[in-house]
N, C-alpha and C positions, 0 to 999 in steps of 0.2 A: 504494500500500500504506500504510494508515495505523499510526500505532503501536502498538495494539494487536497489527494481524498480526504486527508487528516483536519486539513485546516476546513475541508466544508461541514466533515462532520462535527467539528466544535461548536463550529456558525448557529450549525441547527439544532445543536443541546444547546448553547446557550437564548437560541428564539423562541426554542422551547420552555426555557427557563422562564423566559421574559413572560410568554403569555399564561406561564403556571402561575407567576404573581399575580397578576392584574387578574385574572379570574379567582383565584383568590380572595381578594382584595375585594372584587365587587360582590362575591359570594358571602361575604363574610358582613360585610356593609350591609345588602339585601336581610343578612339573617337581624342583623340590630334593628332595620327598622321593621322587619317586622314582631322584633320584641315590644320594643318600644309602642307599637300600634295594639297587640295585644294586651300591655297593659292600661291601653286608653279606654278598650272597647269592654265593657263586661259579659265574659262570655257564660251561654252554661252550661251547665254539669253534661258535659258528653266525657267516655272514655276515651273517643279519637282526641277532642279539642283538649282536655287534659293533658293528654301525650303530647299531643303539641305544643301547647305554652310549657310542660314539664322541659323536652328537648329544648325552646329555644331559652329558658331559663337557666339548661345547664350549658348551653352552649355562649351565652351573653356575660350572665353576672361577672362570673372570673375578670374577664375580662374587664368589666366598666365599675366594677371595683376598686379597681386600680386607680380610676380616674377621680371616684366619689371617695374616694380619700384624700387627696389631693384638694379638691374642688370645694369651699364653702357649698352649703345649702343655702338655696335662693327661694325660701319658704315653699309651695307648692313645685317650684321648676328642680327639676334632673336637669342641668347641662353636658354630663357627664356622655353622655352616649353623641351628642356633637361633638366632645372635646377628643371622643374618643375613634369615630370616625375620620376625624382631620388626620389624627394621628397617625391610624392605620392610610388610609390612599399617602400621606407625605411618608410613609415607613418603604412602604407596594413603590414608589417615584424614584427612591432613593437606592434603594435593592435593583430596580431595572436599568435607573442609570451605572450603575457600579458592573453589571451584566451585559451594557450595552457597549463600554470602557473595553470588555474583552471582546466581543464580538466585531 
């Protein structure tokens, strides 16, 4: 295999890399709002919607935990799941550009 074949197959694990972030990144986004939307709406007693807000509760707090420590309480408002959004797409920006550096 010479280096050309080597350097294309880099190219394309690292484009690969590139769009594993970014869907990622927006998968992950998608999953916060739709926490967030969840805990707006009051849903009821089903065992699917339970399992649902159960997965996206364990899939969220950890996460924006991190930021609700950090962050004042602003009487009724969370900002915490914006704070933490921004975070993650400039984390997903900075990982592609650093991906994009080698490719």
């Amino acid at each position: 295999m010479g280096t050309e074949a080597s350097l294309t197959m880099l190219c394309s694990g690292i484009s690969t890399a590139i769009q594993l972030v970014s869907v990622s990144v927006y998968v992950y986004s998608l999953i916060i709002f739709l926490y967030i939307l969840s805990s707006w709406v009051p849903l009821p007693y089903n065992r699917n919607l339970n399992w649902l807000r159960r997965f996206l509760f364990d899939a969220c707090d950890p996460y924006l935990r991190l930021f609700r420590r950090v962050l004042p309480p602003l009487g009724a408002f969370d900002l915490s799941p914006i704070i933490a959004v921004i975070a993650l797409v400039a984390f997903g920006y900075v990982v592609n550009t650093i991906l994009a550096q080698f490719g």
